[in-house]
C-alpha positions in Angstrom: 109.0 -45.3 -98.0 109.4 -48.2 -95.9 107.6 -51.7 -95.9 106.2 -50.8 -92.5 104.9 -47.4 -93.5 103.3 -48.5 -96.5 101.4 -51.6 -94.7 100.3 -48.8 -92.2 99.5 -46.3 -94.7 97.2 -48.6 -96.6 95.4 -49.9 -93.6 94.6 -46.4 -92.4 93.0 -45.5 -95.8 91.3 -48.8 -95.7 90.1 -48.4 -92.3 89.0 -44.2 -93.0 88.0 -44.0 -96.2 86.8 -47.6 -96.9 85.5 -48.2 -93.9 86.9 -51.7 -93.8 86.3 -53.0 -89.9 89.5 -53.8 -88.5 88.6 -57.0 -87.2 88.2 -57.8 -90.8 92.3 -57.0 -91.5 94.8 -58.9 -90.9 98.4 -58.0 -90.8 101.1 -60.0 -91.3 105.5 -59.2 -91.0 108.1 -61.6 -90.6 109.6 -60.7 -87.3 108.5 -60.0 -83.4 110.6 -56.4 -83.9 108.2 -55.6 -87.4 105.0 -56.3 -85.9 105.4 -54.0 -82.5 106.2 -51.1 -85.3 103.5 -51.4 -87.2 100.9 -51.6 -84.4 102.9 -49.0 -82.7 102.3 -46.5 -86.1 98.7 -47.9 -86.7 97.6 -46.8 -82.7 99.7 -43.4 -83.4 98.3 -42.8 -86.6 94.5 -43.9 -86.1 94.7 -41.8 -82.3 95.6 -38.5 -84.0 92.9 -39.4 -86.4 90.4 -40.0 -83.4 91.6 -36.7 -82.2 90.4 -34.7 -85.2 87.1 -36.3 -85.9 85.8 -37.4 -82.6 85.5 -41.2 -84.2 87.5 -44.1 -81.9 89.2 -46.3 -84.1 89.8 -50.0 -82.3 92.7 -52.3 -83.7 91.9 -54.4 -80.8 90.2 -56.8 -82.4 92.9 -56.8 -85.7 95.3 -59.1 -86.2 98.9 -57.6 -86.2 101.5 -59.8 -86.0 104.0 -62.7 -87.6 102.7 -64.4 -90.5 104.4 -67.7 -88.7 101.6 -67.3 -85.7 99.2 -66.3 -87.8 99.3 -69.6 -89.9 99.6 -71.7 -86.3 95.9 -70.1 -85.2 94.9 -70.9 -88.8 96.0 -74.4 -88.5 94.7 -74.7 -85.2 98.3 -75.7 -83.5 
């Protein structure tokens, strides 16, 4: 299993079963290329699971993207 599948895989259970907000997760890769796939796979993942319960799931509002960025916004850059 790949780096980007497991990241993925552990949000979704966080998000589903833990019912961890996702504006409360933040995601972090190392390249542009790493973070499109993963929010790719999350909206996939979390839209099929939206499908069979009925419940929207929003990643909107989570922070997907490279740990390089995410340290600028920190910082306040």
């Amino acid at each position: 299993m790949g780096k980007t599948r497991v990241l993925s895989s552990t949000t979704v259970n966080a998000i589903i079963f833990q019912n961890t907000p996702p504006d409360r997760i933040y995601l972090t890769t190392f390249t542009v290329k790493a973070a499109k796939q993963l929010k790719d796979e999350l909206q996939t993942i979390l839209g099929r699971v939206t499908n069979i319960t009925g419940t929207p799931f929003y990643i909107s509002r989570m922070y997907v993207g490279m740990v390089h960025t995410l340290c600028k916004n920190i910082i306040g850059d």
